[in-house]
C-alpha positions as CSV (number, residue, x, y, z in Angstrom):
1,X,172.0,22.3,100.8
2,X,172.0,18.6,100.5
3,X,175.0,17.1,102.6
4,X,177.4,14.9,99.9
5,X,177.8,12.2,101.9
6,X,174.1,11.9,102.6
7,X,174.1,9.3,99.5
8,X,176.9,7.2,101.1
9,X,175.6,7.5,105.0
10,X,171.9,6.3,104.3
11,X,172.0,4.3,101.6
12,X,171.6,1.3,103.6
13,X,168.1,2.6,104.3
14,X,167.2,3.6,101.0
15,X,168.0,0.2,99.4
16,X,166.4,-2.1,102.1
17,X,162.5,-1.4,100.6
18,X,163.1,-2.5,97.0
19,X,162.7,-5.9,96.2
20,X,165.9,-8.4,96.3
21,X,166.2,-8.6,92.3
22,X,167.9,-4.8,92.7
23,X,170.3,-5.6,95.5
24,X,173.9,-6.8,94.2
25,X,175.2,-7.8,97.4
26,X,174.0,-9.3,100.8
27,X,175.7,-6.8,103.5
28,X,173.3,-5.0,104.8
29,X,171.3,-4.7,107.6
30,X,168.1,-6.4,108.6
31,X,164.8,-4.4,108.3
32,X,164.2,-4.3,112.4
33,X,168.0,-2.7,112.9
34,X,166.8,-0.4,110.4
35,X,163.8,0.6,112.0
36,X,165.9,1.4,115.1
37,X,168.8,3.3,113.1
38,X,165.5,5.5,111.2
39,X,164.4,6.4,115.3
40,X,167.9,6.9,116.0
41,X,168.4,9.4,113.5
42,X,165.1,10.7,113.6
43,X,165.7,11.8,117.7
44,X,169.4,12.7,116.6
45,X,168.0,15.4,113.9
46,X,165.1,16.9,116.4
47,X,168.5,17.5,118.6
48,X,171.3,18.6,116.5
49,X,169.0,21.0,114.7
50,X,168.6,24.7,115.8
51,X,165.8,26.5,116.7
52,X,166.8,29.6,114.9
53,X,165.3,30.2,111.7
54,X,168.5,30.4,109.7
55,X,168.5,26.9,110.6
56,X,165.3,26.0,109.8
57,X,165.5,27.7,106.5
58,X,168.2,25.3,105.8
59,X,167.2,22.2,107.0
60,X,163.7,23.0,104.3
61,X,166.1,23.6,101.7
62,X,167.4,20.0,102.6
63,X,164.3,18.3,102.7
64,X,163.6,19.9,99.8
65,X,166.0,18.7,98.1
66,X,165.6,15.5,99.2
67,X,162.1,14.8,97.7
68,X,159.7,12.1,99.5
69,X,161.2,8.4,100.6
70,X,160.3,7.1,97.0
71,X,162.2,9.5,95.0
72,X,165.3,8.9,97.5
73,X,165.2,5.2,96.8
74,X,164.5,5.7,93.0
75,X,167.8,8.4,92.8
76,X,169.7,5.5,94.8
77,X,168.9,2.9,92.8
78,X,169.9,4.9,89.3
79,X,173.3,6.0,91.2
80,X,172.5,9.1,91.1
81,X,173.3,11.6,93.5
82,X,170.6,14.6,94.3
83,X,171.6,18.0,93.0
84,X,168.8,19.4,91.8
85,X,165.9,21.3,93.8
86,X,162.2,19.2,93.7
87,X,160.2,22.2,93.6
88,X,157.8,21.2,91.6
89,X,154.3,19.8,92.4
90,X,151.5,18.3,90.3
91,X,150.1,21.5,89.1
92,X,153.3,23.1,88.2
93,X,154.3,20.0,86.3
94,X,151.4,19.2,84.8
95,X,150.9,23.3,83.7
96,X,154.9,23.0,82.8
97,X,153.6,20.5,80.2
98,X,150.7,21.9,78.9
99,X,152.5,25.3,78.2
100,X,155.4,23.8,76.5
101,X,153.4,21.5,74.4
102,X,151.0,24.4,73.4
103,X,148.6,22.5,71.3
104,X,145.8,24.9,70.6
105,X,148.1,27.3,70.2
106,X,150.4,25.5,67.7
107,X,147.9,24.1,65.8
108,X,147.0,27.8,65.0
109,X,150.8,28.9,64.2
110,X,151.3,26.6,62.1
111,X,147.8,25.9,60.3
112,X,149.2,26.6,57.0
113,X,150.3,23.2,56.6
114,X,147.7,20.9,56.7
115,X,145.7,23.8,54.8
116,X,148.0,23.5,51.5
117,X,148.0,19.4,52.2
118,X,144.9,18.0,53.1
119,X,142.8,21.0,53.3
120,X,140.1,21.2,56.1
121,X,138.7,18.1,56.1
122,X,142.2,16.3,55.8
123,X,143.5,19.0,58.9
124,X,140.5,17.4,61.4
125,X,141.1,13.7,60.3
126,X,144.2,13.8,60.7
127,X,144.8,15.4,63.5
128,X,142.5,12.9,65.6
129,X,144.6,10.5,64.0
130,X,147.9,11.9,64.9
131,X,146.2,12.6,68.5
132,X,145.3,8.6,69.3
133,X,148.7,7.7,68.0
134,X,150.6,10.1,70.4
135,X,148.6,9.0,73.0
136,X,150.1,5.1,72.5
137,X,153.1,6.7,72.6
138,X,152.3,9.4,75.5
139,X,151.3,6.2,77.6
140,X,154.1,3.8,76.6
141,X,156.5,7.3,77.6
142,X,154.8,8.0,81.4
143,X,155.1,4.0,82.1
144,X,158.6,4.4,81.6
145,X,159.4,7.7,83.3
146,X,157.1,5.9,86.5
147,X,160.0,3.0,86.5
148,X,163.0,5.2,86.0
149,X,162.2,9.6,86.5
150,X,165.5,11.1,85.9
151,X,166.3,13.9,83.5
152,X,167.7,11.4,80.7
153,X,164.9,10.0,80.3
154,X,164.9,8.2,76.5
155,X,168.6,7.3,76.5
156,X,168.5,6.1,80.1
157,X,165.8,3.9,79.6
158,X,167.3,2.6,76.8
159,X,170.1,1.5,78.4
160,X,168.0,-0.1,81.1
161,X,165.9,-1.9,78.9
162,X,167.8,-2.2,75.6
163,X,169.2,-5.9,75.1
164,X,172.6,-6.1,77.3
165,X,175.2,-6.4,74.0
166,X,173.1,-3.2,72.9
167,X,172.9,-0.9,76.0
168,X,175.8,0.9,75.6
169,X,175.3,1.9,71.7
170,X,171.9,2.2,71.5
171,X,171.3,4.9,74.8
172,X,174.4,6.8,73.3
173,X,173.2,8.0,70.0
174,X,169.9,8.1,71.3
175,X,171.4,10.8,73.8
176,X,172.6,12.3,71.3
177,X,169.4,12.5,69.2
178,X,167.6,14.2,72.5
179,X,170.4,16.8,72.5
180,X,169.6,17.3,68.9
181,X,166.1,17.6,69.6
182,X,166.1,19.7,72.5
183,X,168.8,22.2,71.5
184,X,167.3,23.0,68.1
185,X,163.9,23.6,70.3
186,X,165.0,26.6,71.9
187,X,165.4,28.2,68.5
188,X,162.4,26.9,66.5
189,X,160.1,28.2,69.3
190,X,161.7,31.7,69.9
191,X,161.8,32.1,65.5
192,X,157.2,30.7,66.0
193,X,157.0,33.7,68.4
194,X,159.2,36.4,66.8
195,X,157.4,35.6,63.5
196,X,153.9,35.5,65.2
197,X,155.5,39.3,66.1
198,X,156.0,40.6,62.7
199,X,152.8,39.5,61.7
200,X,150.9,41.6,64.3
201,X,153.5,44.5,63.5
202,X,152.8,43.9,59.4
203,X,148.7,44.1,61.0
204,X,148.9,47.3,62.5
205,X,151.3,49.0,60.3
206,X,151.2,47.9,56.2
207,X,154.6,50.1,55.4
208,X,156.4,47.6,57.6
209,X,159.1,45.3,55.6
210,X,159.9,42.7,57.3
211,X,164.1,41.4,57.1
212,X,165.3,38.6,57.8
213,X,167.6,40.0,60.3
214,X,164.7,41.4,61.8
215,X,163.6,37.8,62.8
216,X,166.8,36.5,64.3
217,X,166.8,39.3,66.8
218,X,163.9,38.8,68.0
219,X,164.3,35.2,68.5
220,X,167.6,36.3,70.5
221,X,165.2,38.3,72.1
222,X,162.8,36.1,72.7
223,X,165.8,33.2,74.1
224,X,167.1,36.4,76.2
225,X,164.4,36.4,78.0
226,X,163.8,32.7,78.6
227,X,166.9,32.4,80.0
228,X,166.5,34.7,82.4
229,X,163.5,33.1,83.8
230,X,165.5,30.2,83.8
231,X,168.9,31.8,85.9
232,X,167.9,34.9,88.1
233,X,164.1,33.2,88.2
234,X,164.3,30.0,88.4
235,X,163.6,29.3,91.5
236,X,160.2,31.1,90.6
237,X,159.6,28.4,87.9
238,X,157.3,26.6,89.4
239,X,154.9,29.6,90.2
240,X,154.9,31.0,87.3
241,X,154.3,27.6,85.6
242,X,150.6,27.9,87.2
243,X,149.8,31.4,86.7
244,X,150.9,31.0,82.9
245,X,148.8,27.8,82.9
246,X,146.1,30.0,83.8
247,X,146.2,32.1,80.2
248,X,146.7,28.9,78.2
249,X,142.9,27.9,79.3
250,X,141.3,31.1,79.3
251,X,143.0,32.4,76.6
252,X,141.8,29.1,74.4
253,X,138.2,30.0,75.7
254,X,138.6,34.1,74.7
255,X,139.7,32.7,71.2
256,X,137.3,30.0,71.1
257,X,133.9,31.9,72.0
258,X,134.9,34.9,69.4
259,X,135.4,33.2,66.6
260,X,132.0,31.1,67.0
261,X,130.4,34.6,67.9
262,X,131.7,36.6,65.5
263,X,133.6,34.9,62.7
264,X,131.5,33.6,59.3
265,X,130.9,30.3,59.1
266,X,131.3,27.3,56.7
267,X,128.9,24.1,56.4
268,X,129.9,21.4,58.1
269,X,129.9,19.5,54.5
270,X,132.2,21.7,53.1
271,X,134.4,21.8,56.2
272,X,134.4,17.9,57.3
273,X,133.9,16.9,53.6
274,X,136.7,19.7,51.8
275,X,139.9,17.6,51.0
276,X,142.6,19.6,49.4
277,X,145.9,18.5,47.5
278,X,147.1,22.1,47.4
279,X,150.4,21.6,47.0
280,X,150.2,19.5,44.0
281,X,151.1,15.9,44.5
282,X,148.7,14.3,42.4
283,X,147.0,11.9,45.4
284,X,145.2,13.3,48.2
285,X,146.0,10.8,50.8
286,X,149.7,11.7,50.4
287,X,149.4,15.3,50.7
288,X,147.5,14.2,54.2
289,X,150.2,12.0,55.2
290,X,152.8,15.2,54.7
291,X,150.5,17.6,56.4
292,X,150.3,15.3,59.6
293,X,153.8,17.1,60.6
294,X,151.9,20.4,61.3
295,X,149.9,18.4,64.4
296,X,152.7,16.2,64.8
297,X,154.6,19.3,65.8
298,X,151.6,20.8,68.1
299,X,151.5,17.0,70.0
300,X,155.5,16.4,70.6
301,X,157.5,17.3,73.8
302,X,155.7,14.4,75.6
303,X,159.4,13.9,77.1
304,X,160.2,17.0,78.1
305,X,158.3,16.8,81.8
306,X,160.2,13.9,82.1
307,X,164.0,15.5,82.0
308,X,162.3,17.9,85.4
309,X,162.0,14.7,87.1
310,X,164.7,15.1,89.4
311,X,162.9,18.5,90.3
312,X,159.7,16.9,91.0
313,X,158.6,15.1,94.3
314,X,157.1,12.0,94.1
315,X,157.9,11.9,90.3
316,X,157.5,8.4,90.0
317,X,153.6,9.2,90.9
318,X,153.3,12.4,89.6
319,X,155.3,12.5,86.1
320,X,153.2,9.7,84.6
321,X,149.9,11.1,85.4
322,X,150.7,14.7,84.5
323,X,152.2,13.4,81.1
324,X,148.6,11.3,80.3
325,X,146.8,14.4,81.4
326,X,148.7,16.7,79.4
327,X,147.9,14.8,76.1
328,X,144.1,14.4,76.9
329,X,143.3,18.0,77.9
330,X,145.8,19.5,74.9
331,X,144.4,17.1,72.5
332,X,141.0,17.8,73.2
333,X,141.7,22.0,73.2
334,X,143.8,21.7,70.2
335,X,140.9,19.8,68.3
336,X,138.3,22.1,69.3
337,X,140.5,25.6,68.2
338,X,141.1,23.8,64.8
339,X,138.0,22.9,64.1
340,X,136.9,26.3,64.8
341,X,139.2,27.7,62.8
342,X,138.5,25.5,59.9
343,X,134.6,27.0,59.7
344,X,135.9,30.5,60.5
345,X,138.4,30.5,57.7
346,X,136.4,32.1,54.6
347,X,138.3,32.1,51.6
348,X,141.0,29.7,52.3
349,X,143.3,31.0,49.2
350,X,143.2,34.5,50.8
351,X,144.0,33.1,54.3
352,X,147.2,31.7,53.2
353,X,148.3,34.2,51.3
354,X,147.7,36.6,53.8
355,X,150.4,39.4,53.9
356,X,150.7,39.3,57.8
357,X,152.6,35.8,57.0
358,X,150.4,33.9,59.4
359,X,147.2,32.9,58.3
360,X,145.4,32.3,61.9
361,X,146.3,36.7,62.8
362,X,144.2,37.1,59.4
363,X,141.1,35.1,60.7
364,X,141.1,36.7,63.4
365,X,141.0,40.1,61.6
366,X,138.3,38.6,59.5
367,X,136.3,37.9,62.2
368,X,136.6,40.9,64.3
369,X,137.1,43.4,61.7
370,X,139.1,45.2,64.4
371,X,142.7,45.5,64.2
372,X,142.6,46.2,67.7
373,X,140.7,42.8,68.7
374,X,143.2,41.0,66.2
375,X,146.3,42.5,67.8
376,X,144.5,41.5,71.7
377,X,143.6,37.8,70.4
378,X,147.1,37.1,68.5
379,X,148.6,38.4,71.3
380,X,147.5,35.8,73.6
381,X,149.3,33.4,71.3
382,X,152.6,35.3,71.4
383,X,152.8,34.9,75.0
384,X,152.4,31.4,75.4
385,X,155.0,30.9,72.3
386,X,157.3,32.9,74.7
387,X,156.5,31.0,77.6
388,X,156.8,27.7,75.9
389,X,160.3,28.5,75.0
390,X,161.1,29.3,78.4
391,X,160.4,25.8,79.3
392,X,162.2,24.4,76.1
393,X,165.3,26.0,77.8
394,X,164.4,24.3,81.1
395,X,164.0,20.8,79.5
396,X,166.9,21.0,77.1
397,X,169.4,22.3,79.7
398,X,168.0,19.4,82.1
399,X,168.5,16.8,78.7
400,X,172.1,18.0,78.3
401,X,173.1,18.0,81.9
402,X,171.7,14.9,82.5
403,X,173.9,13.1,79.1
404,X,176.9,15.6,80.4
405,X,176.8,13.9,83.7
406,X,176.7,10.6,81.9
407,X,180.0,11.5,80.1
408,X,178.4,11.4,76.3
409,X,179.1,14.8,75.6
410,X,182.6,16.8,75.2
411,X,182.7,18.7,78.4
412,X,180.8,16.7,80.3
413,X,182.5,17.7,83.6
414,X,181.7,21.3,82.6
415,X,178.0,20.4,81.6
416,X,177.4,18.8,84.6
417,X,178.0,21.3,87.0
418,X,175.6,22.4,89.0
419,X,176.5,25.8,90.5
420,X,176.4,25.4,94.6
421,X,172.9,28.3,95.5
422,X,172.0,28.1,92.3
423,X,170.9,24.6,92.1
424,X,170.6,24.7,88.7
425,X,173.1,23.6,85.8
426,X,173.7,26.8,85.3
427,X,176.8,26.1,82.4
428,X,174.1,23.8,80.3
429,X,171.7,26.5,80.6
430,X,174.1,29.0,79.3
431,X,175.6,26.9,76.2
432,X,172.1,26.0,75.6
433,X,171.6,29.8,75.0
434,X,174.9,29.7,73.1
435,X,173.4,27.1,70.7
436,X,170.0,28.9,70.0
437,X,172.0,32.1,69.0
438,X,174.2,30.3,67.0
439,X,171.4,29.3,65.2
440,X,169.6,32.1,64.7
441,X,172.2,33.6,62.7
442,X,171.7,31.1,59.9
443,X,168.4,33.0,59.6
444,X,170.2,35.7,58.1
445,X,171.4,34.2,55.6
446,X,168.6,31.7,55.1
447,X,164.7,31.3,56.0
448,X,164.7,28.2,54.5
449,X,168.0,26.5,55.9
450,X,166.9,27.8,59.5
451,X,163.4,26.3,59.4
452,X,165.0,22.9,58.1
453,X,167.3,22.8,61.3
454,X,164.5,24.0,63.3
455,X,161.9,21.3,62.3
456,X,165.3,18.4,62.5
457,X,164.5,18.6,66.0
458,X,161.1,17.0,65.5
459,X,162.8,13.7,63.3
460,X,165.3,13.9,66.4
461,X,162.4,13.1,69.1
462,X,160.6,11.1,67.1
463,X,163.9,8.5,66.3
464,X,164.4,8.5,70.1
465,X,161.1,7.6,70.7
466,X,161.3,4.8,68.3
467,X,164.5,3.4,69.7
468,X,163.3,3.4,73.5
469,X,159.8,2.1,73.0
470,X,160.7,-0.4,70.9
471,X,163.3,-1.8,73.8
472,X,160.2,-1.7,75.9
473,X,158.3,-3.9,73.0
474,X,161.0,-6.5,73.1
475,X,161.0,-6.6,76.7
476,X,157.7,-7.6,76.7
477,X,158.0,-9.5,73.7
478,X,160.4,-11.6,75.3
479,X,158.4,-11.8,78.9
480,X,161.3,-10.4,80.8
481,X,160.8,-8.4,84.0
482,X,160.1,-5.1,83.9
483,X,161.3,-3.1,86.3
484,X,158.3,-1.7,89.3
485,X,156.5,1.5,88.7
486,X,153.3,3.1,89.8
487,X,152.2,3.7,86.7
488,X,151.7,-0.1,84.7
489,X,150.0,-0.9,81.8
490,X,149.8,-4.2,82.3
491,X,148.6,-6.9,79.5
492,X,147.8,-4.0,77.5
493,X,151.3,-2.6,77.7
494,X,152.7,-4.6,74.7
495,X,150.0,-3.6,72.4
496,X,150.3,-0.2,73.2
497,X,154.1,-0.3,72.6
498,X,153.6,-1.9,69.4
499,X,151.4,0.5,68.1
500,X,153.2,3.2,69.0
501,X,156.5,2.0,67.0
502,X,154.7,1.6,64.2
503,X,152.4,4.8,64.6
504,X,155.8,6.9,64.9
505,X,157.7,5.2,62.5
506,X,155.3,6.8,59.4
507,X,155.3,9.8,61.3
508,X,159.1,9.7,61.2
509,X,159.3,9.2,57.4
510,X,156.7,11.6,56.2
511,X,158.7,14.4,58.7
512,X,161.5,14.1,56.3
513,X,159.0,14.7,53.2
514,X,159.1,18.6,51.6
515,X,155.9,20.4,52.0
516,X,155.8,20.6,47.8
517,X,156.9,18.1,45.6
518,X,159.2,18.1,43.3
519,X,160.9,21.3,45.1
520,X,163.9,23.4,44.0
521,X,166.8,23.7,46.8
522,X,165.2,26.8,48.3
523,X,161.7,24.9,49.2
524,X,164.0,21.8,49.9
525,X,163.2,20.0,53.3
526,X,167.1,19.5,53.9
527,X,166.7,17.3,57.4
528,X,167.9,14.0,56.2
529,X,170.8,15.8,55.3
530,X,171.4,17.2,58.7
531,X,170.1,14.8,60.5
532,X,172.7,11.9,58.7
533,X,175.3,14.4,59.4
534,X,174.6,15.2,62.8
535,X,174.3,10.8,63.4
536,X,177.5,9.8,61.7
537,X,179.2,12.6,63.8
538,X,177.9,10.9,67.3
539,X,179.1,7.9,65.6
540,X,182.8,9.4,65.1
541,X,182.6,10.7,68.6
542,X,181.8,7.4,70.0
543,X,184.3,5.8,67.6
544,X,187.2,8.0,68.9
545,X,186.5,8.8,72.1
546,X,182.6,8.3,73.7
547,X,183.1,4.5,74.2
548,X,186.2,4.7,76.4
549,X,184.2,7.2,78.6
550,X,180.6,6.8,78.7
551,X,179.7,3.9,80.2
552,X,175.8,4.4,80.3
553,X,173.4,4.7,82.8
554,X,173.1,1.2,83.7
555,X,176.7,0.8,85.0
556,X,175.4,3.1,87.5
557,X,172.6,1.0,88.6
558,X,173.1,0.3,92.5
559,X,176.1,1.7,92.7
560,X,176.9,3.8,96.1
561,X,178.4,6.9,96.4
């Protein structure tokens, strides 16, 4: 374990390679005393060490800990101090993202949407569309993870590069918006996989009924068991992170080659030309525009590698690329499955009215004819809904530690703890869990009230990305200096902000749109609601008591412990 006065004793080193803009003061050493204080040190660790292995075992745990030279300087120069294990590599990063984002697999689950607004044709079109303007907003995300990788991510930027008067204001609701985003995660995902089960169970046995109650215990189920991967396995993460990676690819390709092999198929006229206002609001291009939250939803979590990046080495390298990565492979799969699935679909009417409750279990049957091939394809997609919500519980217990630590949450001293072994924050973890069960129970009473909190989180994101690009954009805009990173956009970077703002700023109105129009309080989409509630109480909060404690990430810049 990582020594606490480690930050205080080498900071001198850590500081001395970033550029003079960062440094505050002028006492410290020149860079040839600090060569010999680095040889120094170096001969006084091969010395003081044991040879034993206990030892050694201890002294990996340390450098562990510690991450590579870079992420030292880059934890220094946000004033944080090191709590967290970097365990993670490239690969397990990289598949961390892949499975949590789930493209492929969410365009499937939720492929009821674009069907009943936009129909096939609108579906394809407007998923590449919703795909190139995430990826403006994937790459404006990585450049500024590369500049500052800690587990705030959006609110910490924000107060970095938000204009001074607005620091403070701005990266506290927009932490607040993350937590809203994040916690409400853990739920949606666990109720897309518990559903996904019922549909199989509905599949292979008709008599089945399915209750609402039924649902919300396997999503407590399904949370159950992410936590658990994320306490007594945790340390496993990374691992399993790969091998799970593995299923996402192959399982896309198992999918993929049946469905072209033995599914019927449309012409490409009817599927490429077939534009649909099924849901009945008299323009076509509208019912599009409300259908893009179905790939909207199967493209977001571009953040959520970000709040591990205090478990990653070299995250100021590695995040960035992983993130870019990410959104061109899961693009590129998730285009390819829907397009599949949109000549494979057969009588669309009958597809989404399917009595399995999930349209993409009944093209599969329809292909296959084989309840038993059906069960073995859907099940694929099951898996990877479980894993993703293991992940969500990783990033959202990261998000809320990272705020906690930050002071912009009640408890934050409690939050923030990060249980000595462990090396985890274990307590955010657990409320986390606490959240998505509180949650769950509003299933019972309500499909309809749960899937409106559920889908808040993804107005919640969205806003937060808005806010923190946009103080990127003005940056620029104003040809200030932008902090150093290793992943730049250069010239291009203030066209690629801008076109992000104003690519997630329709996406962030239509989100709030119902799926029907003119809809009776049951079919409601109730998230401005929530969402204004869940605002003006941060606002409260700050109001009574958040601006007297949090003081925002950027007071912390340079500062020594």
């Amino acid at each position: 374990m990582q020594h606490p006065g480690y930050a205080t004793s080498h900071c001198h080193r850590i500081v001395s390679d970033y550029p003079s803009a960062f440094h505050r003061t002028s006492l410290f050493p020149c860079r040839a005393s600090l060569a010999y204080n680095d040889m120094a040190d170096t001969k006084l660790e091969a010395e003081v060490i044991p040879r034993d292995s206990e030892s050694q075992e201890e002294h990996a745990v340390v450098s562990e800990k510690k991450g590579t030279p870079d992420d030292q300087k880059d934890m220094h120069r946000m004033g944080k101090k090191q709590e967290l294990r970097r365990n993670f590599r490239f690969v397990s990063i990289f598949g961390y993202s892949m499975i949590l984002m789930a493209t492929w697999e969410t365009v499937l689950t939720t492929l009821i949407i674009p069907l009943t607004n936009g129909g096939t044709g609108g579906a394809i079109f407007v998923f590449i569309g919703t795909a190139i303007g995430m990826g403006f907003v994937i790459a404006s995300m990585a450049e500024m993870a590369s500049m500052a990788p800690t587990s705030g991510g959006q609110y910490h930027w924000v107060s970095e590069f938000a204009p001074k008067k607005h620091q403070k204001f701005l990266s506290y609701v927009v932490g607040w918006l993350c937590v809203l985003g994040w916690q409400t995660g853990i739920a949606s995902i666990a109720f897309l996989a518990g559903g996904q089960i019922q549909g199989l169970i509905i599949l292979n046995n008709a008599s089945y009924v399915p209750q609402r109650w039924h649902g919300t215990l396997l999503i407590i189920a399904v949370a159950s068991f992410s936590i658990i991967f994320n306490t007594l396995l945790a340390r496993k993460l990374p691992l399993v992170e790969g091998t799970v990676l593995v299923l996402h690819i192959f399982g896309f390709f198992a999918i993929f080659i049946t469905m072209w092999v033995l599914g019927p198929r449309s012409k490409a006229s009817d599927v490429f030309g077939s534009f649909q206002d099924n849901a009945g609001w008299g323009n076509v291009g509208l019912s599009c525009l409300v259908g893009q939250l179905a790939p909207i939803f199967s493209l977001l979590g571009s953040d959520a590698a970000t709040h591990m990046s205090e478990e990653l080495r070299d995250a100021a390298h590695t995040l960035p690329r992983a993130m870019i990565w990410t959104a061109i492979i899961n693009s590129t799969l998730g285009f390819l499955m829907l397009v599949t699935f949109c000549f494979c679909l057969g009588d669309v009417e009958s597809v989404i009215m399917t009595a399995t409750g999930q349209p993409h279990i009944q093209v599969m049957y329809n292909a296959t004819q084989s309840t038993a091939g059906a069960t073995a394809l859907a099940s694929i997609t099951v898996v990877m809904a479980i894993f993703g919500c293991v992940n969500n519980v990783a990033t959202c217990s990261r998000q809320l530690f990272a705020f906690a630590r930050d002071h912009g949450v009640p408890g934050g001293a409690f939050l923030s703890r990060v249980r000595p072994g462990w090396d985890i924050p274990l307590n955010s973890v657990l409320v986390s869990f606490a959240v998505s069960i509180g949650l769950s129970m509003i299933n019972i009473g309500s499909t309809v009230a749960f899937n409106s909190i559920a889908s808040l989180g993804t107005c919640a994101l969205l806003s937060s990305y808005i806010i923190s690009i946009s103080c990127m954009f003005l940056k620029r805009w104003r040809n200030e200096p932008l902090l150093p990173s290793k992943f730049n956009l250069g010239k291009a970077g203030i066209w690629i902000n801008g076109i992000s703002v104003l690519y997630l700023s329709v996406a962030f109105l239509f989100a709030f749109f119902p799926t029907f129009p003119h809809p009776t309080p049951d079919l409601m989409n109730w998230n401005i609601l929530i969402y204004g509630v869940v605002v003006v109480f941060s606002l409260v909060y700050f109001v009574i008591k958040g601006r007297k404690v949090y003081e925002g990430p950027v007071e912390y810049i340079n500062r020594v412990y």
